[in-house]
C-alpha positions as CSV (number, residue, x, y, z in Angstrom):
1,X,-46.9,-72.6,53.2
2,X,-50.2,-71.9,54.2
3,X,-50.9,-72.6,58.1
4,X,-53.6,-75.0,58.5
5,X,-56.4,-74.2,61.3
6,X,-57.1,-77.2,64.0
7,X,-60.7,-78.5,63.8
8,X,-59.9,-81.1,66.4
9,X,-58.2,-82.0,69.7
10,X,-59.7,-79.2,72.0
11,X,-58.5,-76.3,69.4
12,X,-55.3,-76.9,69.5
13,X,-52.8,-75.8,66.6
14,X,-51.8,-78.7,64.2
15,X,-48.5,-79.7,64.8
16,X,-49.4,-80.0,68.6
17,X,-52.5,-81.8,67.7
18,X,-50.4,-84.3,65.3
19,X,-47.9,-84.6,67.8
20,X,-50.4,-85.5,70.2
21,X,-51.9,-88.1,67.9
22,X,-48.8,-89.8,67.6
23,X,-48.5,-90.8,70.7
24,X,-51.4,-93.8,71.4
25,X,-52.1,-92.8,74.7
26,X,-53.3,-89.3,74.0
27,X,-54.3,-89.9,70.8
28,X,-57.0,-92.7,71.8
29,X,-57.9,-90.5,75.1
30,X,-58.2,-87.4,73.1
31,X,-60.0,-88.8,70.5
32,X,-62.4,-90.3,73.0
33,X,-63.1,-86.9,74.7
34,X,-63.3,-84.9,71.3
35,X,-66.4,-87.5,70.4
36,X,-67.6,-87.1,73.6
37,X,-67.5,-83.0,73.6
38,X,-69.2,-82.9,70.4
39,X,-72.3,-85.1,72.1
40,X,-71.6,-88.2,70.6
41,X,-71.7,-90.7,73.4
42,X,-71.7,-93.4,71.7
43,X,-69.2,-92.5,69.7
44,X,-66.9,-91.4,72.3
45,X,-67.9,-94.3,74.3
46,X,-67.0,-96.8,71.3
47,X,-63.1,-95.0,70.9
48,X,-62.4,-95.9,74.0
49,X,-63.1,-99.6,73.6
50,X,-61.7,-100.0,70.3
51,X,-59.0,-96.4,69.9
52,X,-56.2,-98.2,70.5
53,X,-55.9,-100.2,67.2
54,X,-56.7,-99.3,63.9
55,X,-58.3,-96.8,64.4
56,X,-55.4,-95.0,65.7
57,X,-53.6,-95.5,62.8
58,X,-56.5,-93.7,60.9
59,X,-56.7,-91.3,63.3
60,X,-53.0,-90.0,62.6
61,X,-53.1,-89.9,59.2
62,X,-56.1,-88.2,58.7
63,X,-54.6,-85.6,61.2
64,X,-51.8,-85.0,59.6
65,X,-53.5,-84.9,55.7
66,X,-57.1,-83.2,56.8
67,X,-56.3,-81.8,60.4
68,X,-59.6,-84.1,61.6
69,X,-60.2,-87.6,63.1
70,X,-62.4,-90.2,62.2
71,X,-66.1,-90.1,62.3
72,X,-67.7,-93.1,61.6
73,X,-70.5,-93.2,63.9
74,X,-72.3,-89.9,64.5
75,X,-74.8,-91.2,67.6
């Protein structure tokens, strides 16, 4: 099995960085601060208000199929 590279959470490896987005707390904060890093305000901003519901749940499946979060708003 091929190992897959981490584009999100700070670098990290993937099964850290799916582990992390399991848990809601780290998953909404991380998210949040990956947005922010990458000079989306806004965006970052936005995650933390609304992270902790839906988006969450997108958040860990696309990190566990694509190794990436959800970008929707790229302000």
């Amino acid at each position: 099995m091929a190992k897959k590279s981490s584009k999100d959470y700070f670098g990290l490896g993937y099964v850290v960085s799916v582990i992390l987005a399991i848990i809601p707390v780290t998953s909404w904060l991380l998210g949040a601060f990956t947005r922010i890093k990458e000079g989306k305000l806004v965006a970052g901003i936005l995650r933390l208000i609304f992270g902790f519901n839906i988006v969450w749940i997108i958040d860990l499946v696309l990190m566990i199929l694509q190794g990436r979060i959800l970008r929707v708003l790229n302000m």
